[in-house]
FITOR-28555 format. One record per residue: x, y, z of N, C-alpha, C in turn. Coordinates in pm, 1 decimal, always signed. Example, Ala and Ser with C-alpha at 12.3 -4.5 7.8 and 13.67 -1.06 7.14 Angstrom:
// FITOR-28555
REC      n.px      n.py      n.pz     ca.px     ca.py     ca.pz      c.px      c.py      c.pz
REC   +1319.0    -569.0    +780.0   +1230.0    -450.0    +780.0   +1320.0    -330.0    +780.0
REC   +1285.0    -225.0    +708.0   +1367.0    -106.0    +714.0   +1290.0      +3.0    +787.0
//
This chain:
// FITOR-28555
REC      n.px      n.py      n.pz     ca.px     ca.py     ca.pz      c.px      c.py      c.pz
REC    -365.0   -4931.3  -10674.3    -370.4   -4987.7  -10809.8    -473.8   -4912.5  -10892.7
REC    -438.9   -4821.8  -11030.7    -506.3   -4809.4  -11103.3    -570.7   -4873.9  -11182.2
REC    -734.6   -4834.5  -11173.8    -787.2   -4942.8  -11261.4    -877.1   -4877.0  -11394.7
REC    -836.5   -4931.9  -11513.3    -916.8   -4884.1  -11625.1   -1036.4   -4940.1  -11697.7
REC   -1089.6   -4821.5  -11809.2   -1184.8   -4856.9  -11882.3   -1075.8   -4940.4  -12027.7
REC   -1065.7   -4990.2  -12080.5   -1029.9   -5023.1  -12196.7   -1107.0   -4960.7  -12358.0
REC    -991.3   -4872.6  -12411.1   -1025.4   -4823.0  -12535.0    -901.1   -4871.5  -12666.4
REC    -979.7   -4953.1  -12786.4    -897.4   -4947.7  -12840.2    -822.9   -4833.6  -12929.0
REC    -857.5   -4719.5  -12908.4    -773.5   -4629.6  -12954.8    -669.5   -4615.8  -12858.9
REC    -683.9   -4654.0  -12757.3    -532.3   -4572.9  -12653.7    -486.6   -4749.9  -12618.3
REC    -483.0   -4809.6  -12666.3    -411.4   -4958.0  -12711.5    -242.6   -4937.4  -12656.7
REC    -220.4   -4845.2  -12737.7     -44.1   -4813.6  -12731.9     -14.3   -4729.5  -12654.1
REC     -68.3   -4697.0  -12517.8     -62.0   -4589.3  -12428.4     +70.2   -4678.2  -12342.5
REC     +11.9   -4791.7  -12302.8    +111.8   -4877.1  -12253.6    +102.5   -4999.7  -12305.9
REC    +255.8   -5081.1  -12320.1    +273.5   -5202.2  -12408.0    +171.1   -5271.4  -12314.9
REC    +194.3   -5305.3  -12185.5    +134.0   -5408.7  -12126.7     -20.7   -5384.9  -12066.5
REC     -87.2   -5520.2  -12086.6    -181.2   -5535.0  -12052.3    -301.3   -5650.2  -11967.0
REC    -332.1   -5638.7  -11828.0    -404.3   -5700.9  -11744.8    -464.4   -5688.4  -11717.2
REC    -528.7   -5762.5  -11588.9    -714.8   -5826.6  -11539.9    -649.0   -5824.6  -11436.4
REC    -715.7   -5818.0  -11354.4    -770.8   -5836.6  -11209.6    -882.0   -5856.0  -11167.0
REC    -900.4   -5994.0  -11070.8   -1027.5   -6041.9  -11011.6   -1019.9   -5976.8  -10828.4
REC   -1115.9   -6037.8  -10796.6   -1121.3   -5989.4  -10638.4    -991.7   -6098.4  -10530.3
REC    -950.8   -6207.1  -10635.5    -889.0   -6342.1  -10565.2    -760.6   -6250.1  -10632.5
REC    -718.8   -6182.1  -10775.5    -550.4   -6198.5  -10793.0    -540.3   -6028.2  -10742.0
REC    -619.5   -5945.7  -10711.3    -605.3   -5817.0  -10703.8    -506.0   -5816.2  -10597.5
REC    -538.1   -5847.9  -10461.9    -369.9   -5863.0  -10386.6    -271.0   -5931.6  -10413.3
REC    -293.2   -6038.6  -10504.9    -189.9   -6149.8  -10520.2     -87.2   -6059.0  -10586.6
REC    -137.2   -5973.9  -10690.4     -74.0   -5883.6  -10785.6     +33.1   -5777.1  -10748.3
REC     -66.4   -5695.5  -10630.1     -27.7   -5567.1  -10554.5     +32.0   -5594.8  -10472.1
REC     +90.2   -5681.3  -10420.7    +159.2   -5743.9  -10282.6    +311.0   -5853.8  -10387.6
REC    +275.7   -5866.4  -10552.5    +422.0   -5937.7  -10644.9    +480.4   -5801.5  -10596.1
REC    +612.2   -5838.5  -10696.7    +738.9   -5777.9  -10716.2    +718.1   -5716.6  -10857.9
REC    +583.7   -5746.6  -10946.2    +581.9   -5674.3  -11081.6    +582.9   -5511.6  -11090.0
REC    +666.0   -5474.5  -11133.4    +635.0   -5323.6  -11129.3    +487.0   -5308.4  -11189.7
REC    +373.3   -5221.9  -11157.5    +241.2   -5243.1  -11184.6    +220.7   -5115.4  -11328.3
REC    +357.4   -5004.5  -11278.8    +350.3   -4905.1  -11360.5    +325.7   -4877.2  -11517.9
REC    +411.2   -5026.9  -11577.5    +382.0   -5071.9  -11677.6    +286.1   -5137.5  -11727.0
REC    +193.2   -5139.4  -11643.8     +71.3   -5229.7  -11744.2     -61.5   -5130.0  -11698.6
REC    -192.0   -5102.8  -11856.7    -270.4   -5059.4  -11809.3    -325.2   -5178.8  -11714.7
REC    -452.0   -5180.2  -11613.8    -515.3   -5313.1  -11545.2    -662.7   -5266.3  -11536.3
REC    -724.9   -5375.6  -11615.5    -876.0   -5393.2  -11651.3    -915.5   -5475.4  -11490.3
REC   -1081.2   -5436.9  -11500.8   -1110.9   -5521.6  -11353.3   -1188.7   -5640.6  -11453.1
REC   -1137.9   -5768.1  -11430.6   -1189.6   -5861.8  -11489.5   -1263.2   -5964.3  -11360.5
REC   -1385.5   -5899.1  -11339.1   -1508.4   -5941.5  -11219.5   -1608.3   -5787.9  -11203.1
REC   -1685.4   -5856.2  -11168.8   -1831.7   -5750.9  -11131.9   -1841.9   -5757.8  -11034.9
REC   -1783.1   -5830.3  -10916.9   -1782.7   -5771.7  -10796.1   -1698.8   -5664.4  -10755.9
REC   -1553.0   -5651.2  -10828.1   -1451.8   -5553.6  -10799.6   -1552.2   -5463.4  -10864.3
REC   -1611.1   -5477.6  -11023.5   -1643.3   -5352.3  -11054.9   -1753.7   -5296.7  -10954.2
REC   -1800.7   -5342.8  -10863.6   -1912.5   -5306.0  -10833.5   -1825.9   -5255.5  -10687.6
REC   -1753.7   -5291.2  -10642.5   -1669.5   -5257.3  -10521.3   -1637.7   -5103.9  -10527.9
REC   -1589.7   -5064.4  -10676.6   -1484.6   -4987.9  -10705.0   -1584.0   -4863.0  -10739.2
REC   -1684.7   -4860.5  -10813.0   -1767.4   -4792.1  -10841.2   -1838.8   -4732.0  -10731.1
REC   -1847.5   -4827.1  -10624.6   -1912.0   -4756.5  -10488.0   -1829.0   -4648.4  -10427.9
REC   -1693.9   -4710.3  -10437.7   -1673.6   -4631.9  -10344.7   -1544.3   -4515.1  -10400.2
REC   -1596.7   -4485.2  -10549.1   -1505.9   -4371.3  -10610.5   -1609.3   -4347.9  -10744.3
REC   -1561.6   -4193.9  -10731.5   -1638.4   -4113.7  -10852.0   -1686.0   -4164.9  -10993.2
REC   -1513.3   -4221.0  -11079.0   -1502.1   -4241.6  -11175.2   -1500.0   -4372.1  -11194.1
REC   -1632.0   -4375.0  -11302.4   -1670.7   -4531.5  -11293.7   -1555.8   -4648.3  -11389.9
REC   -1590.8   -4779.2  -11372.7   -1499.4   -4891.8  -11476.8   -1608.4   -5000.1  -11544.8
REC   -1614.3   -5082.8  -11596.8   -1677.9   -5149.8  -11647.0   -1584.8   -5277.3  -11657.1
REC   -1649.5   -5408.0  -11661.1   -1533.3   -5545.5  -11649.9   -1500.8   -5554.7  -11775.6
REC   -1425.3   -5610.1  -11825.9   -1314.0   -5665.8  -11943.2   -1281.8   -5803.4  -11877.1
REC   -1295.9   -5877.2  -11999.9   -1144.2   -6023.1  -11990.9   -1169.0   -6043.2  -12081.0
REC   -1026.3   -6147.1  -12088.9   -1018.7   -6165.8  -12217.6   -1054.8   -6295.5  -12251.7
REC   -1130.9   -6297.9  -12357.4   -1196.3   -6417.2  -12374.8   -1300.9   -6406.1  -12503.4
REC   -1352.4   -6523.1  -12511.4   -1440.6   -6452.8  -12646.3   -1581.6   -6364.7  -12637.2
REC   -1646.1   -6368.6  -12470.4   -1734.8   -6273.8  -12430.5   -1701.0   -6114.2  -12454.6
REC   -1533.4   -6081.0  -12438.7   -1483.6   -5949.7  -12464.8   -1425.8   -5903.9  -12542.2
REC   -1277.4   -5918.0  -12460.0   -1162.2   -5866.2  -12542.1   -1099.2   -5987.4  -12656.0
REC   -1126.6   -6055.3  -12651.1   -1040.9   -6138.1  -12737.7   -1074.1   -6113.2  -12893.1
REC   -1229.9   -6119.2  -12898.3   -1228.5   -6060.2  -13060.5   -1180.1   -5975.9  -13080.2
REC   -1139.9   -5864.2  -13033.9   -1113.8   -5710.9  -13016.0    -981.4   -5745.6  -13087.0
REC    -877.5   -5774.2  -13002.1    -791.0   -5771.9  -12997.6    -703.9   -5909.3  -13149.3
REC    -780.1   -5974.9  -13164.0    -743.4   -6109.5  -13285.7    -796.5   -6033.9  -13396.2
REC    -905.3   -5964.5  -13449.7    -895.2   -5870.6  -13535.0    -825.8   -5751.5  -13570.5
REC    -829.6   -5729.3  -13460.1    -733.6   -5562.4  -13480.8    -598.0   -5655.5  -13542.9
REC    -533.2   -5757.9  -13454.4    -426.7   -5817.5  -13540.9    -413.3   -5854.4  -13707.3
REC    -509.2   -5894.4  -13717.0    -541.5   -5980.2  -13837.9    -562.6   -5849.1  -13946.4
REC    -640.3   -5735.5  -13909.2    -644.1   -5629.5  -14015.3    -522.2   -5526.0  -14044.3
REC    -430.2   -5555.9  -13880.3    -287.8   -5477.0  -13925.2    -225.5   -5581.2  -13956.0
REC    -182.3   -5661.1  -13970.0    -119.1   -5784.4  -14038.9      -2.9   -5766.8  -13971.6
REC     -48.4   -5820.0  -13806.5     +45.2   -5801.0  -13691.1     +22.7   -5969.5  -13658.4
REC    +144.3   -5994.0  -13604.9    +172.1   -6156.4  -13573.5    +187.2   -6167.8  -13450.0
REC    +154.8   -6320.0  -13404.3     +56.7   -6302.3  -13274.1    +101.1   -6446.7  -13182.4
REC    +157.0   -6384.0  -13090.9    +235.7   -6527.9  -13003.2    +113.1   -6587.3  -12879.0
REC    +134.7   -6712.9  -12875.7     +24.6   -6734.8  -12774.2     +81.4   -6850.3  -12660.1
REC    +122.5   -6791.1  -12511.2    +131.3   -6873.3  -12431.0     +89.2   -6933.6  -12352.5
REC     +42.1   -7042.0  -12300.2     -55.2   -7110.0  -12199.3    -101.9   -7244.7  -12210.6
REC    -145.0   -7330.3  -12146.1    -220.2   -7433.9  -12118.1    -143.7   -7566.9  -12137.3
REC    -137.2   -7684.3  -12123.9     -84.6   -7776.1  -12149.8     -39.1   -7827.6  -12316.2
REC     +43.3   -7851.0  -12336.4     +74.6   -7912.8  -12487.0     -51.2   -7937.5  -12542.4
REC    -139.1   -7999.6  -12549.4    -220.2   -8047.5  -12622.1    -344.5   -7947.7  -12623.3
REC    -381.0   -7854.3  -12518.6    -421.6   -7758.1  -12481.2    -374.1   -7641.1  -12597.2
REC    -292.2   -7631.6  -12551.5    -257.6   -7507.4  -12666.9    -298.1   -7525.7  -12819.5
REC    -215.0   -7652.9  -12868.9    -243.6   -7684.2  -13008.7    -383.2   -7649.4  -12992.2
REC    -490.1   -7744.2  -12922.2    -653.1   -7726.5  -12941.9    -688.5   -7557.2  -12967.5
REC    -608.7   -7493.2  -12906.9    -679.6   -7343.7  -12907.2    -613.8   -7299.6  -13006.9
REC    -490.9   -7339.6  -13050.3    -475.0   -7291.8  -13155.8    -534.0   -7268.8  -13338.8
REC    -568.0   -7407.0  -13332.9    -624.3   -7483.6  -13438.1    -783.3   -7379.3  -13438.2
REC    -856.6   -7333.5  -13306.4    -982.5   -7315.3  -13293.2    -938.3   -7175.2  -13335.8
REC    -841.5   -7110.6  -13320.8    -830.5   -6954.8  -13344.6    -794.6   -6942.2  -13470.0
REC    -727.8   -7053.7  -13522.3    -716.0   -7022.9  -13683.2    -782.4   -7069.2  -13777.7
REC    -908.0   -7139.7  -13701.9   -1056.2   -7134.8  -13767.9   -1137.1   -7042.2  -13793.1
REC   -1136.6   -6939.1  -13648.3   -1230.0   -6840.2  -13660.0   -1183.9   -6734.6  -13680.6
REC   -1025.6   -6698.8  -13684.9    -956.5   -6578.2  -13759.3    -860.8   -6609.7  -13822.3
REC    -906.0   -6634.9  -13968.8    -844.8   -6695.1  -14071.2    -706.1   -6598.3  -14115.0
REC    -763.8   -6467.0  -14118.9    -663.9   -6386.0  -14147.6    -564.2   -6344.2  -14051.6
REC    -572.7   -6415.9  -13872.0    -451.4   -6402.5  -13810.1    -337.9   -6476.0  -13850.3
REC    -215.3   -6388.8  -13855.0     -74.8   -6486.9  -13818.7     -68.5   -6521.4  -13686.8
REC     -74.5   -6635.0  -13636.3     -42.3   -6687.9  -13544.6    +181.0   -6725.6  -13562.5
REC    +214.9   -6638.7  -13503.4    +357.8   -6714.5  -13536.9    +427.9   -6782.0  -13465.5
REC    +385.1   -6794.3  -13301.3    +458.9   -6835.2  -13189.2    +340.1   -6937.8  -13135.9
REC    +343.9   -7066.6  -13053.1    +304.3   -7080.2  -12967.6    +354.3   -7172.5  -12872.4
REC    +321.2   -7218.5  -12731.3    +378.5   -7293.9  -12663.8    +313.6   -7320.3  -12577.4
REC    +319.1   -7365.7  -12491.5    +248.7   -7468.8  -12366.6    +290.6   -7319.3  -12243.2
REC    +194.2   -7361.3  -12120.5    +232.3   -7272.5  -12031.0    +351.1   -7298.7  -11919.9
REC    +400.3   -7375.0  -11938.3    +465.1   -7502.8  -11824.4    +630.2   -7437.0  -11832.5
REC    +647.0   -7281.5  -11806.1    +825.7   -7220.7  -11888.8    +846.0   -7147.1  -11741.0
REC    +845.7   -7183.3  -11657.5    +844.0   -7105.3  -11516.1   +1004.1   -7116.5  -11530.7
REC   +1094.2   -7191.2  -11534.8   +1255.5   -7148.0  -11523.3   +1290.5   -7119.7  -11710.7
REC   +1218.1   -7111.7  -11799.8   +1214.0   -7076.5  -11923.2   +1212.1   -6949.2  -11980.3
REC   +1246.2   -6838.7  -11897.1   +1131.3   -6711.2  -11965.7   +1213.9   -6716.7  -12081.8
REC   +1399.8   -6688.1  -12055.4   +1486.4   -6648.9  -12113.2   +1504.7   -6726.6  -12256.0
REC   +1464.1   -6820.4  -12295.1   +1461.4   -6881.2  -12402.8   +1310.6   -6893.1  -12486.6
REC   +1234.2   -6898.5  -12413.5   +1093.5   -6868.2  -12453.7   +1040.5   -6738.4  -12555.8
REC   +1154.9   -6615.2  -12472.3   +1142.6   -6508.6  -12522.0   +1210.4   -6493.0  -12630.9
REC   +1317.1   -6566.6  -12638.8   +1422.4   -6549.9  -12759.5   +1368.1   -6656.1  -12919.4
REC   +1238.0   -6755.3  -12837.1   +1207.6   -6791.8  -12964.6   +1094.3   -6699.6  -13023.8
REC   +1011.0   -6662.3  -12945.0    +912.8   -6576.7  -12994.6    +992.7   -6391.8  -13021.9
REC   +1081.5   -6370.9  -13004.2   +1105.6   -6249.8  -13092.3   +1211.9   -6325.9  -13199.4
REC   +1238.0   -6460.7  -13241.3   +1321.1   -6474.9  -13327.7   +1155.9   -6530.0  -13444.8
REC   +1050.1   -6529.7  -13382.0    +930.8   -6580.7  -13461.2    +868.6   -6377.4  -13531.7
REC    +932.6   -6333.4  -13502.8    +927.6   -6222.1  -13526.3    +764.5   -6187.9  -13505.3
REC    +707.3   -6157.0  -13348.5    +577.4   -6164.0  -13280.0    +563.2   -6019.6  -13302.5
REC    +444.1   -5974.4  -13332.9    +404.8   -5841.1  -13274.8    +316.8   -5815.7  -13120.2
REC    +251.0   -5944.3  -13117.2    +168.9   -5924.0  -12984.2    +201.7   -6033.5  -12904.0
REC    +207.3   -6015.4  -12788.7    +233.4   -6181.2  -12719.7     +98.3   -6193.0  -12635.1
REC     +41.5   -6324.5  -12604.4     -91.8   -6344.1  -12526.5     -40.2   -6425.9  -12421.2
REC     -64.4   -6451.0  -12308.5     +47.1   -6516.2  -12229.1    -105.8   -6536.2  -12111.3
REC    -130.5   -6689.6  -12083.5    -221.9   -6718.9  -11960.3     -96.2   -6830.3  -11876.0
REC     -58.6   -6794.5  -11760.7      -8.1   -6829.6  -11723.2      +4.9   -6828.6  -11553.6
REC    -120.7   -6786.4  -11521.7    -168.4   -6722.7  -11372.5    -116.3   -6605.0  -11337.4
REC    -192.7   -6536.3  -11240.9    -113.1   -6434.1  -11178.2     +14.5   -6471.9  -11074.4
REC     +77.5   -6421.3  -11068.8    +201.3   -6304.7  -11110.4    +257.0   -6363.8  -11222.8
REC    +282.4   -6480.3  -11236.7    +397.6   -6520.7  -11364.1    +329.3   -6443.5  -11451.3
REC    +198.8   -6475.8  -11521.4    +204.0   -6399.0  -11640.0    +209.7   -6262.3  -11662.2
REC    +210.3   -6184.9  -11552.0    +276.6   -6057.9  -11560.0    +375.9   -6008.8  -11559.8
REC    +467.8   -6113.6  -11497.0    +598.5   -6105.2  -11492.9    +683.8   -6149.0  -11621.1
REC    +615.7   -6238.2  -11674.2    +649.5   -6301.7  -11811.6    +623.4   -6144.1  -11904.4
REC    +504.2   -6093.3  -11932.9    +471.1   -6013.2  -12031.3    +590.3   -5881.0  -12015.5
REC    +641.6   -5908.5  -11889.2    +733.4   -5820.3  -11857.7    +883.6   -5777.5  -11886.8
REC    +887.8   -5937.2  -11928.3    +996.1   -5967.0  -11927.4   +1019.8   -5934.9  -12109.4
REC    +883.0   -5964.5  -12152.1    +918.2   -5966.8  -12315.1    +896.9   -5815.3  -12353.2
REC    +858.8   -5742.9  -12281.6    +856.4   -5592.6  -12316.8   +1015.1   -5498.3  -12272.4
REC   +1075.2   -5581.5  -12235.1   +1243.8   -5574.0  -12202.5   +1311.5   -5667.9  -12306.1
REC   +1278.7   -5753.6  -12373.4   +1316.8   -5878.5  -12417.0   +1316.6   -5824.9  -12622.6
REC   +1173.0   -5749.3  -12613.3   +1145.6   -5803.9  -12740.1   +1119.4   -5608.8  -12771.0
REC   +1221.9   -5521.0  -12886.3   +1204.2   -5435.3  -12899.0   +1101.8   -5366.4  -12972.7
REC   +1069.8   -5482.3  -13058.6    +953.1   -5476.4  -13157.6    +833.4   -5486.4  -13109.7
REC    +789.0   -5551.4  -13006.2    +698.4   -5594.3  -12951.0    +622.2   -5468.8  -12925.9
REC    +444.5   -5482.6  -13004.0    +344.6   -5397.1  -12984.1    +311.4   -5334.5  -12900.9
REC    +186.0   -5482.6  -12821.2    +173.5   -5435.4  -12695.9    +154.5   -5639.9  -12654.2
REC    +143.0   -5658.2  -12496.2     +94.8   -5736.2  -12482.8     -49.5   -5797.2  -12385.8
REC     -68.0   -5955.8  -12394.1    -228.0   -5919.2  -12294.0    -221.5   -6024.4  -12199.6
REC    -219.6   -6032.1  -12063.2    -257.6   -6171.6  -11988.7    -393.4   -6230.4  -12019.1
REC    -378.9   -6368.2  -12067.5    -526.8   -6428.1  -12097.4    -602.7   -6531.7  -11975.5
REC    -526.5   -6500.9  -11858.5    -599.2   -6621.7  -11744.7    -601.9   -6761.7  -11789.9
REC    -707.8   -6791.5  -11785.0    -732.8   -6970.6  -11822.4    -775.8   -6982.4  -11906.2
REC    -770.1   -6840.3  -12057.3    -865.4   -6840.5  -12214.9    -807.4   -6984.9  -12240.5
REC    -706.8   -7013.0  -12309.5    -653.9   -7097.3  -12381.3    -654.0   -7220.7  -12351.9
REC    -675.7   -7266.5  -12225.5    -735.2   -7404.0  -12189.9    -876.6   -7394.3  -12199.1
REC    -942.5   -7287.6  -12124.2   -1085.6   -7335.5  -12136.9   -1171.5   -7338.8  -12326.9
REC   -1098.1   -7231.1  -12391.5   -1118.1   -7272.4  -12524.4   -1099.4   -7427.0  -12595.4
REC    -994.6   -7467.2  -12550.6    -920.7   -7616.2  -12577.9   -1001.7   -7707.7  -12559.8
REC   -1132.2   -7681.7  -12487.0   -1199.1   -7798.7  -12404.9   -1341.2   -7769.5  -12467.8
REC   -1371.8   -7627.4  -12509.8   -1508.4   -7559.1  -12520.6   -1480.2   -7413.4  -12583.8
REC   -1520.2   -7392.5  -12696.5   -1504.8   -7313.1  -12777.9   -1628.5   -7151.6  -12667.6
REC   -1727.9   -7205.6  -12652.7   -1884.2   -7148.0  -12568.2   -1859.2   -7186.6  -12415.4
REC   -1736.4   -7162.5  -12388.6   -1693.0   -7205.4  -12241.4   -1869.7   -7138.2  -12118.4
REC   -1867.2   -7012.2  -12153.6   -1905.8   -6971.4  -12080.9   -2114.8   -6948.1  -12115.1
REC   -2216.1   -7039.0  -12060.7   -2352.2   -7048.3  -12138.8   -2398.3   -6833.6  -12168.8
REC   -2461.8   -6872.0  -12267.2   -2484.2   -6690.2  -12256.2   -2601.5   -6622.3  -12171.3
REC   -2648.1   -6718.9  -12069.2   -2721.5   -6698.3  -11987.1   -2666.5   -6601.5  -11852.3
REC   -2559.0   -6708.5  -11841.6   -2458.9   -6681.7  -11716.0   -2370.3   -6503.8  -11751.9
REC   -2312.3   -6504.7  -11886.8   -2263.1   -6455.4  -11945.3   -2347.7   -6295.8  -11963.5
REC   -2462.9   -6300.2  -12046.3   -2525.7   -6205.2  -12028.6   -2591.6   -6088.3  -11875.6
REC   -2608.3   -6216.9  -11796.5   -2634.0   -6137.0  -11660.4   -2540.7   -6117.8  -11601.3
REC   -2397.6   -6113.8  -11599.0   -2244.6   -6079.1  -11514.9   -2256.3   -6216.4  -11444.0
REC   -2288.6   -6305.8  -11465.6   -2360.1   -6435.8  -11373.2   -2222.1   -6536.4  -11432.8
REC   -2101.2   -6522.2  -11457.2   -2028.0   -6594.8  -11504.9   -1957.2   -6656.2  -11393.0
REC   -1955.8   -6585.6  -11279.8   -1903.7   -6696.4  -11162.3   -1961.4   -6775.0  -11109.0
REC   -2111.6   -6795.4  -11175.2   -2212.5   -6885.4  -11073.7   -2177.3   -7040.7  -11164.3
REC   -2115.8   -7019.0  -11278.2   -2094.8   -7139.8  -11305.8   -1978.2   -7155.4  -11333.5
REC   -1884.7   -7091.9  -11307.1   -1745.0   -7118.4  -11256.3   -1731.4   -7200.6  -11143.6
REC   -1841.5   -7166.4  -11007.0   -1857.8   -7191.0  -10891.1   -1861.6   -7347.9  -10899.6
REC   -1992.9   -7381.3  -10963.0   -2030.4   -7507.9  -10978.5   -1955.0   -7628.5  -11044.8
REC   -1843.0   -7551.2  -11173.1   -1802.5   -7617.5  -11289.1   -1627.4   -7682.0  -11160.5
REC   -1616.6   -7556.7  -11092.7   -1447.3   -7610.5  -11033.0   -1425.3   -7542.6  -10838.7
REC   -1365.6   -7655.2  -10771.8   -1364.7   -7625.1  -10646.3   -1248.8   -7547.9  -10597.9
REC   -1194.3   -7482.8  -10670.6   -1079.8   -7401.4  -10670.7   -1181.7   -7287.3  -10668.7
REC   -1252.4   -7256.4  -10735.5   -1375.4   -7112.7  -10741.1   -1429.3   -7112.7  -10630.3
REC   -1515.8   -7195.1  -10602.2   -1599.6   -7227.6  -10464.3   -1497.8   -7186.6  -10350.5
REC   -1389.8   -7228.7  -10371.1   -1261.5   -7159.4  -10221.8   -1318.9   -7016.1  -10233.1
REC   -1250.1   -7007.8  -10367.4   -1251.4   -6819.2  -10291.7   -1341.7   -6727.1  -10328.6
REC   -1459.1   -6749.4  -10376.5   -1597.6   -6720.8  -10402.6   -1663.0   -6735.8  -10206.1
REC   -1624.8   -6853.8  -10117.4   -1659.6   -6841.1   -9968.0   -1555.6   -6769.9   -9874.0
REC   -1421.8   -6803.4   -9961.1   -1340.5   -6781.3   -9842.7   -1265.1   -6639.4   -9910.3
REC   -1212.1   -6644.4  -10009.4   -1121.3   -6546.6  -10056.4   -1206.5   -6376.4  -10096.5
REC   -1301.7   -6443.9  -10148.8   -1374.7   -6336.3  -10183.4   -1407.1   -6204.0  -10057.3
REC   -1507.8   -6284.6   -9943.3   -1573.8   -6211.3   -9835.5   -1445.7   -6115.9   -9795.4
REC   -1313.6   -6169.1   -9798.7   -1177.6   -6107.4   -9688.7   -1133.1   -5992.8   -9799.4
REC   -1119.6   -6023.6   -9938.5   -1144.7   -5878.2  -10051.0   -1228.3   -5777.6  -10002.9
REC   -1341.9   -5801.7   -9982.9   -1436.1   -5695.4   -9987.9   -1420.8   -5619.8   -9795.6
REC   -1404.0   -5679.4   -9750.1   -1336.3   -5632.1   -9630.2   -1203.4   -5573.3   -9639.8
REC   -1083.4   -5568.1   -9704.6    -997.6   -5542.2   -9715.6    -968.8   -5404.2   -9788.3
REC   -1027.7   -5430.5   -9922.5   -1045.1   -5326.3  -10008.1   -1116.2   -5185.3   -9984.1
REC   -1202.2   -5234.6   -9885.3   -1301.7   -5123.9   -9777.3   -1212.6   -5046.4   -9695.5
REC   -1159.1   -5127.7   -9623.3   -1081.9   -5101.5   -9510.4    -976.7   -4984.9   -9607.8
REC    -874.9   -5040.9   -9645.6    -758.9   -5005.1   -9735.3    -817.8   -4871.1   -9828.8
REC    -918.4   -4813.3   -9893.5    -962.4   -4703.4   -9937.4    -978.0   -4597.8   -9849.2
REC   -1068.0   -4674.1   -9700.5   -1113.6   -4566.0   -9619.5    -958.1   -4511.5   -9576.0
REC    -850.5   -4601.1   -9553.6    -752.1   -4558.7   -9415.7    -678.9   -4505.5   -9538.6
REC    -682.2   -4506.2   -9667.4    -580.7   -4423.7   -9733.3    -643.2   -4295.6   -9808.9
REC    -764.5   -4318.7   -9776.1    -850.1   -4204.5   -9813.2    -857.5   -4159.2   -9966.9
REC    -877.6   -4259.9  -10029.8    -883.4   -4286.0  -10206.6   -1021.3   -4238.7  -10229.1
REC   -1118.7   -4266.5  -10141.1   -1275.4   -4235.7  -10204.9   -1296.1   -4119.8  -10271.5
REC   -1271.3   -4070.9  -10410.2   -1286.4   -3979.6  -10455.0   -1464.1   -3872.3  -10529.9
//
């Protein structure tokens, strides 16, 4: 799996666009998504710190969220007067993030949005958001679906820019605009209160994590990637 730096000048190198943590990095590489099509940001400082050891050319973390990419990417919309689909989180969830994004980027079109809950849906999902005439689609919907989804609309939707997997942005916005304290945030320290905040983290922060960093070791040396 190639992994990149993110530049918004090379934006349109490829439509699609993802994250990877140390928990979805096999979940990903072991789907059925063709990977070819999407650039993939390392969204964790332990991968980045994994990856950097043990190869030349360095990466730096990305996600999307309002610590990173998300301003990036809701402006650049808003100044090309590109329209902007957003999938994820529960009904009431979504509206909340919606309402919060068209507070703080007044000048986005928001033209699409919907709940994340379309797992036997893609095929109609997609046909309302290119009939909403979208330029970007944002899609949190876990790994693999939402890669497979963004996939589907870059086959689906001819117009379509580029697109971005957002993880759990759009709920955790829904709930907390400052999801993440800028304590945690500033020191790469954002999983220590992930850890604490949900016991789904704590799994694989003890369990999922340690068998990554063993794996990923293993899997470089025996294919001989260390460049």
């Amino acid at each position: 799996m190639e992994i990149n730096n993110f530049k918004l000048d090379n934006i349109f190198d490829k439509k699609l666009h993802t994250f990877v943590n140390p928990y979805s990095y096999y979940v990903l590489e072991e789907s059925k998504v063709y990977l070819d099509e999407f650039k993939i940001y390392s969204d964790g400082i332990l991968l980045v710190g994994m990856y950097n050891l043990l190869h030349k050319d360095k990466i730096s973390r990305y996600s999307f969220d309002f610590t990173s990419l998300a301003p990036v990417i809701f402006n650049y919309a808003a100044e090309n007067n590109l329209k902007v689909a957003l999938i994820g989180g529960t009904s009431d969830e979504i509206k909340k993030a919606v309402n919060l994004m068209e507070y703080k980027f007044k000048k986005m079109n928001i033209s699409y949005y919907h709940h994340g809950y379309i797992k036997d849906s893609f095929e109609s999902i997609i046909d309302e958001i290119r009939n909403s005439d979208a330029d970007i689609v944002i899609a949190g919907l876990g790994t693999p679906m939402q890669e497979e989804f963004i996939l589907e609309c870059s086959k689906g939707m001819p117009n379509l820019k580029f697109a971005f997997t957002c993880g759990g942005f759009l709920s955790q916005i829904s709930s907390n605009e400052n999801y993440f304290h800028p304590f945690f945030d500033k020191l790469h320290l954002r999983w220590i209160q992930r850890f604490f905040r949900h016991s789904y983290v704590r799994k694989r922060v003890l369990v999922d994590y340690p068998k990554f960093v063993l794996r990923y070791i293993m899997d470089n040396l025996k294919n001989k990637k260390i460049r």
